[in-house]
C-alpha positions as protocol buffer text, in pm:
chain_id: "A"
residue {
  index: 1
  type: UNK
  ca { x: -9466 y: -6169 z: 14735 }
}
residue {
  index: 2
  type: UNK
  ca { x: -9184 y: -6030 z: 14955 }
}
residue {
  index: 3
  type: UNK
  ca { x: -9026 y: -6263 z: 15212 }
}
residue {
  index: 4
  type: UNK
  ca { x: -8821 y: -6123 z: 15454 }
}
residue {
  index: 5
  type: UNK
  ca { x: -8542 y: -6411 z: 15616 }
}
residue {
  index: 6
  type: UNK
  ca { x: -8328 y: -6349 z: 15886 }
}
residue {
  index: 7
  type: UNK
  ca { x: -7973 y: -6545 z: 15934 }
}
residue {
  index: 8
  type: UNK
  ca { x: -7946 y: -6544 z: 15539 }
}
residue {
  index: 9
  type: UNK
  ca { x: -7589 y: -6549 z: 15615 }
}
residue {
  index: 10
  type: UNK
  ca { x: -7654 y: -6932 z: 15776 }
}
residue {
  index: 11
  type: UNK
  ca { x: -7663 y: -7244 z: 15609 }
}
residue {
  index: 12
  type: UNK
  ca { x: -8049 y: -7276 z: 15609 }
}
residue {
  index: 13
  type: UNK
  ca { x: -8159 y: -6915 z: 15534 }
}
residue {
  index: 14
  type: UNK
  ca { x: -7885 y: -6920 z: 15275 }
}
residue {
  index: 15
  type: UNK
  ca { x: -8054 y: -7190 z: 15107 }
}
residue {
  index: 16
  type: UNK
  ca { x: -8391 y: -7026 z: 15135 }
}
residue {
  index: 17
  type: UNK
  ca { x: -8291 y: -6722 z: 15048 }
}
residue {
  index: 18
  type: UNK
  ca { x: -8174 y: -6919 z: 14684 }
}
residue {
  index: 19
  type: UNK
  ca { x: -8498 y: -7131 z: 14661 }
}
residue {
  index: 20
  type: UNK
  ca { x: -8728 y: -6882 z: 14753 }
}
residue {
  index: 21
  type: UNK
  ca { x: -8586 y: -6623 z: 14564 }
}
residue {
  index: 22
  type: UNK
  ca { x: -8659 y: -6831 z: 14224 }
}
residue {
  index: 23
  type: UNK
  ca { x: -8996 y: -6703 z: 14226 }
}
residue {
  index: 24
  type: UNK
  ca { x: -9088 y: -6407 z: 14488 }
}
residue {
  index: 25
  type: UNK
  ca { x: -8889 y: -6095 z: 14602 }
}
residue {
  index: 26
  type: UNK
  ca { x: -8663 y: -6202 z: 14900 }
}
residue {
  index: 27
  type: UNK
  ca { x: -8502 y: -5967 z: 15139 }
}
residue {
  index: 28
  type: UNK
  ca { x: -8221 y: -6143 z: 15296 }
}
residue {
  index: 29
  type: UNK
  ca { x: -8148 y: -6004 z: 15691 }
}
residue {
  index: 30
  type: UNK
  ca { x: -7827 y: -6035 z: 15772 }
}
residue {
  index: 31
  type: UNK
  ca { x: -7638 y: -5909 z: 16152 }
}
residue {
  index: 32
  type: UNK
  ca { x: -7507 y: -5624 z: 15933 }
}
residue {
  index: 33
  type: UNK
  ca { x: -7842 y: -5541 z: 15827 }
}
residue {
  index: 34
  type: UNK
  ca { x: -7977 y: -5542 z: 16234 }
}
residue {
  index: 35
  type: UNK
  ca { x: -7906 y: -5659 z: 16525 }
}
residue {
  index: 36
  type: UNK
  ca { x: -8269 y: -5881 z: 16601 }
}
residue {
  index: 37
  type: UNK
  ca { x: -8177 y: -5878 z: 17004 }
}
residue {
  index: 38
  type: UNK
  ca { x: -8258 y: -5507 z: 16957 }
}
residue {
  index: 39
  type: UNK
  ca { x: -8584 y: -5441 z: 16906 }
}
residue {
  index: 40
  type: UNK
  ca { x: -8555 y: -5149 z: 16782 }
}
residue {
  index: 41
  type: UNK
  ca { x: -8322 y: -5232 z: 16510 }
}
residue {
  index: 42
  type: UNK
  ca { x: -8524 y: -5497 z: 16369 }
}
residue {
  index: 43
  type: UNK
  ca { x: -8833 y: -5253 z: 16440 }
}
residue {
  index: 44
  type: UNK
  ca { x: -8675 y: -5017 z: 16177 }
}
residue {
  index: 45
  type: UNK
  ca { x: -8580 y: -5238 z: 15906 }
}
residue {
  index: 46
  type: UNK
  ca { x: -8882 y: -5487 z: 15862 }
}
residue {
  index: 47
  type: UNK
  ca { x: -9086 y: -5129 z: 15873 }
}
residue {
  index: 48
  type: UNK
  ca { x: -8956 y: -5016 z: 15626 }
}
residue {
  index: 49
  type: UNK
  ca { x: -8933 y: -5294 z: 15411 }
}
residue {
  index: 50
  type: UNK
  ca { x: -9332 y: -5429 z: 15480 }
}
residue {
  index: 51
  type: UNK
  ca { x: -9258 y: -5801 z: 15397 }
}
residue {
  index: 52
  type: UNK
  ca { x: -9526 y: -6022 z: 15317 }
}
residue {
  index: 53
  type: UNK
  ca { x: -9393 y: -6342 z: 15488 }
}
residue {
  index: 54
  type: UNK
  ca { x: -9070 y: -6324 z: 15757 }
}
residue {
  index: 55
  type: UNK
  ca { x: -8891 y: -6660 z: 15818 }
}
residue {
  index: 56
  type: UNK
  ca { x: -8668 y: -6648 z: 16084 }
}
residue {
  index: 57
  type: UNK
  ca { x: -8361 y: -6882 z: 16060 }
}
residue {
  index: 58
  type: UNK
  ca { x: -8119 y: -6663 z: 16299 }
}
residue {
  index: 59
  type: UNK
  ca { x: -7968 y: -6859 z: 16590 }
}
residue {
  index: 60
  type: UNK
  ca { x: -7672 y: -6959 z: 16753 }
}
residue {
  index: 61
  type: UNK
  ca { x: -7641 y: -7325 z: 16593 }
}
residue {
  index: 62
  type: UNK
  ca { x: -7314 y: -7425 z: 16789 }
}
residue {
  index: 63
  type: UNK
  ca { x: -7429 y: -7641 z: 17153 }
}
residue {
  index: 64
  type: UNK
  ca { x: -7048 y: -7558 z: 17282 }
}
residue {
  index: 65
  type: UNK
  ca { x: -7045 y: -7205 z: 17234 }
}
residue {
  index: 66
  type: UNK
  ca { x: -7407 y: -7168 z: 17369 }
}
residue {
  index: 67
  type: UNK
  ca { x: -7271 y: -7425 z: 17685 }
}
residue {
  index: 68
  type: UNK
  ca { x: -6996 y: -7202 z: 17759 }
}
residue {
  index: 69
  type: UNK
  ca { x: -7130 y: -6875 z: 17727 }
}
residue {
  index: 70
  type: UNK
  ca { x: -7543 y: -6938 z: 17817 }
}
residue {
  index: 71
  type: UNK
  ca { x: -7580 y: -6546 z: 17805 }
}
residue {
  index: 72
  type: UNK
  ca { x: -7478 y: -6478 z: 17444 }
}
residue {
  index: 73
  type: UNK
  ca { x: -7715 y: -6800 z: 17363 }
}
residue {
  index: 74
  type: UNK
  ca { x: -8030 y: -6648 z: 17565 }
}
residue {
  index: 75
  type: UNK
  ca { x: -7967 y: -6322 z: 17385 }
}
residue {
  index: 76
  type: UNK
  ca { x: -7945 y: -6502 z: 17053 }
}
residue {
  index: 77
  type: UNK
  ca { x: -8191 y: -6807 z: 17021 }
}
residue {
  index: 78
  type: UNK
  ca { x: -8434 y: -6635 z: 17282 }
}
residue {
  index: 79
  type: UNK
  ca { x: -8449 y: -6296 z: 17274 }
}
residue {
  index: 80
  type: UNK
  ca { x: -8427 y: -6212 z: 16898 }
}
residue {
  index: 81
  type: UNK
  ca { x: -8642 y: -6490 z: 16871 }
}
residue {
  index: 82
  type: UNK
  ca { x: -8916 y: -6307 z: 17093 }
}
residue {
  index: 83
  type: UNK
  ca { x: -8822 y: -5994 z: 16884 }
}
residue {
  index: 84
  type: UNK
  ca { x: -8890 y: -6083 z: 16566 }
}
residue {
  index: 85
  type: UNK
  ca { x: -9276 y: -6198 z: 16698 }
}
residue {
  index: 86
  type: UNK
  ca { x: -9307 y: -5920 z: 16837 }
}
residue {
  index: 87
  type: UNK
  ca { x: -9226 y: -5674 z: 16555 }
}
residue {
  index: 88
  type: UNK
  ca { x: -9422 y: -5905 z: 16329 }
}
């Protein structure tokens, strides 16, 4: 099986990425790898690779940063959020 997981850079999709990756074909999504608040980024790259499974781990896990700028914490928690539904 081939498992797509975004935020593999993050503590949690890190770990999954391991785990998971014992025993199936993992594609770890990184920022570098797309942007997920553009659509069409993310619309390219899980396209292209046809995952069986996506787990979606991205966010913005810091409650200061998101408090002091509540635009960069829509954009990240919300609307790569809706994204990746969409796409998948």
């Amino acid at each position: 099986m081939k498992v797509a997981i975004t935020g593999a850079n993050g503590l949690f999709g890190h770990a999954l990425v391991q785990v998971i990756g014992a025993s199936h074909h993992v594609l770890p999504m990184t920022r570098a790898d797309a942007d997920l608040t553009r659509l069409t980024d993310l619309r390219r790259v899980l396209l292209a690779a046809r995952p069986d499974a996506l787990i979606h781990t991205a966010g913005a896990p810091d409650p200061d940063k998101c408090e002091r700028n509540p635009e960069y914490a829509f954009q990240t928690n919300v609307v790569a959020t809706r994204n990746v539904v969409d796409v998948a």
